[in-house]
Structure formats: structure tokens, C-alpha cells
Phi, psi and omega in degrees: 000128173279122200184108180245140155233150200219137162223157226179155129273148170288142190269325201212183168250137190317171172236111189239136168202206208248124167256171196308302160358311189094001147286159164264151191224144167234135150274116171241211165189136195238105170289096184259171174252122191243130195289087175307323179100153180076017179074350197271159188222134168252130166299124162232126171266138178256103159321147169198114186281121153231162180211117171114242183304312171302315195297326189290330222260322163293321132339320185265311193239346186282178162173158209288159210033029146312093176294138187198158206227136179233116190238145188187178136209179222257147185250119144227158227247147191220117162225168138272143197280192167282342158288011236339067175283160175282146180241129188228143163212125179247127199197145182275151190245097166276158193272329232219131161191121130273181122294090189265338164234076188064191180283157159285167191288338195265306185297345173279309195290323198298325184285347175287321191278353186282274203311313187308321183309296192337295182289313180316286178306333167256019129293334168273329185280352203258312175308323201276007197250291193321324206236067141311116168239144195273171169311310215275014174292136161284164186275150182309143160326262207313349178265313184277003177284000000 
């Protein structure tokens, strides 16, 4: 059985992006920790592959020092270079991403800035529903200078 769960921070902010096809693919990387004893802690980092729906989603909400818990498993991909030395990367392909420690700081600024649009626009629609003018209104000083 292939079967990873990982909990973890992000290292980085995902990389998301569109392949020719029209899938999406996102890449991050997850530092998780392992407890040695005696206070010592060792770091180990995890590549971590998502795709299609999941990719958009990480992409979107993730950001680098989100704590997140991945449940997936692990692939690894072997090419040659132009040299043709051999190349190996290993890395989880997940199925699965929570979120354990909330929205990130980018979901904040994007709903502060939604909610302003927001408020402009219907301070502008309320003002144009108030001051409905016919053609034969003359035009104001300050619009025709």
C-alpha cells in the first residue's frame, strides 16, 4: 500500500500553473518535524504535487507558513538531462489538503478589497437612483468645467 499523511508547514507559496492540455498542476513544499528527544528536532522537507480541482484550490488559499495536513502518495519521476545524466524526484501526489491553520493573509486583503468594491458600488448606484436627471436638466457647474 502507497499511503502518505504528512502535517506540516508550507516553505513557500504554491506555484500553480495550466499545462497544455488544460489541467492544472500546483507544487509546493512541506516542512514537517521529527522529535528526537532531548529537545533536539530534525526538518525534513516534502515536494508535494496537486491536480485539477485540488490544484486551483491551493493555489488560491494556500500561502507559504500554512499549516496543513496531506494525505496522498508518494511518486517518483526519473528523466535524463541533455547530458544524459539520469535525474530522480520524489514527491507526494496528493488527493487530500486541509487547512489547519485558517485563511492566510492574501484571503484577507482579497475580501477587504471585494467588501470596498463592494460598498463603492452601491454608494454609486444609490447616488444614480437619487439624482435621476431628464435630458432637459441643465448640466451642473462643476461637470461642465
Amino acid at each position: 500500500m502507497n499511503k502518505v499523511l504528512l502535517t506540516g508547514r508550507l516553505t513557500r507559496d504554491p506555484e500553480m500553473r495550466a499545462l497544455a492540455s488544460g489541467k492544472h498542476v500546483t507544487q509546493f513544499s512541506v516542512a514537517t518535524n521529527e522529535y528526537a528527544g532531548n529537545g533536539k528536532e530534525r526538518s525534513e522537507f516534502h515536494n508535494v504535487v496537486t491536480w485539477d480541482r485540488l490544484a486551483d484550490i491551493c493555489g488560491r488559499y494556500l500561502g507559504k507558513g500554512q499549516q496543513v495536513a496531506i494525505e496522498g502518495r508518494i511518486q517518483t519521476r526519473t528523466w535524463d538531462d541533455e547530458q544524459g545524466k539520469r535525474h530522480w524526484k520524489t514527491e507526494v501526489v496528493a488527493h487530500a489538503v486541509e487547512m489547519l491553520s485558517g485563511r492566510g493573509k492574501k484571503d484577507y486583503a482579497a475580501e477587504s478589497a471585494a467588501d470596498g468594491l463592494e460598498v463603492q458600488a452601491t454608494g454609486f448606484s444609490a447616488e444614480s437612483a437619487d439624482a435621476e436627471a431628464s435630458a432637459d436638466d441643465p448640466i451642473p457647474e462643476a461637470v461642465a468645467a
